[in-house]
C-alpha positions in Angstrom: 5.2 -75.1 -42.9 3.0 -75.9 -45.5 -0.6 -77.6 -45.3 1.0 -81.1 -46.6 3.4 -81.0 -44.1 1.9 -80.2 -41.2 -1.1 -82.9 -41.7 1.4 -85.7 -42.2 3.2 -84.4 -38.9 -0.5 -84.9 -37.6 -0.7 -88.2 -39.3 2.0 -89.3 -37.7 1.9 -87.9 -33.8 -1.4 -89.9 -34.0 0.0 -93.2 -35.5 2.8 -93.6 -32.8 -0.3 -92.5 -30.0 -2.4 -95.2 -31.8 0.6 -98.3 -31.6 1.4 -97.0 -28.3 -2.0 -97.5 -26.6 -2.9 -100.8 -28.5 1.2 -102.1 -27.2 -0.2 -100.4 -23.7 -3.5 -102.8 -24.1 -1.9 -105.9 -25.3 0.7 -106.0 -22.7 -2.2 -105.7 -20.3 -4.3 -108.2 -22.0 -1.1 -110.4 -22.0 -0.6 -110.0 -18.4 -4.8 -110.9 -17.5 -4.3 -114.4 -19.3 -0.8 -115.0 -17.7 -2.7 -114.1 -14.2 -6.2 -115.0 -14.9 -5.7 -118.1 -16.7 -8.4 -117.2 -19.5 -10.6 -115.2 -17.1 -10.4 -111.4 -16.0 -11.6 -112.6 -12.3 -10.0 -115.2 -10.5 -7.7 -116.1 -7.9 -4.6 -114.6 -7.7 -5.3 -111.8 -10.5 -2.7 -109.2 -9.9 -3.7 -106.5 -12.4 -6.1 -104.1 -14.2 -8.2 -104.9 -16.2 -8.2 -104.1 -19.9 -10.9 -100.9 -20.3 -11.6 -101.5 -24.1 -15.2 -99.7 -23.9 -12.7 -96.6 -22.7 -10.2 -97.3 -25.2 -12.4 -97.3 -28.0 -13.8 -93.8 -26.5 -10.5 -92.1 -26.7 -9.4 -93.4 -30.1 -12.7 -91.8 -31.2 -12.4 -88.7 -29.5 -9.2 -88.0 -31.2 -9.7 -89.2 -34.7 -12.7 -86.5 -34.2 -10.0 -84.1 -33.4 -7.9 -84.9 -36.2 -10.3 -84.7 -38.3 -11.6 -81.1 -37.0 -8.2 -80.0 -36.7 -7.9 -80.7 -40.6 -10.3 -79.4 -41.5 -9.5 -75.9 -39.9 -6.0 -75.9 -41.7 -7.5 -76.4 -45.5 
């Protein structure tokens, strides 16, 4: 498989990942205001909590891969 191909292979594991998580978080954020009504605490809340400062830490971590990972196929 050539260099082109393989890197939009890449491209694309990581775009369904990406979607995935943000349906994952939206669902979640969905379910906080259904439960919550506007607030994260309150009576009644049956759920987690969205983590965004985690989510943001993982979508970092593997753009940083990505991009290493690219870099060692050129």
């Amino acid at each position: 498989m050539d260099n082109k191909k393989r890197a939009a292979a890449m491209a694309a594991v990581y775009a369904h990942i990406k979607t995935s998580e943000e349906r994952n978080a939206q669902t979640l954020a969905e379910q906080g205001d259904a439960a919550g009504a506007g607030s994260f605490v309150g009576p009644g809340f049956s759920g987690s909590v969205p983590n965004i400062w985690g989510m943001t830490g993982r979508q970092s971590l593997m753009q940083a891969n990505t991009m290493m990972q690219l870099r060692m196929f050129r």
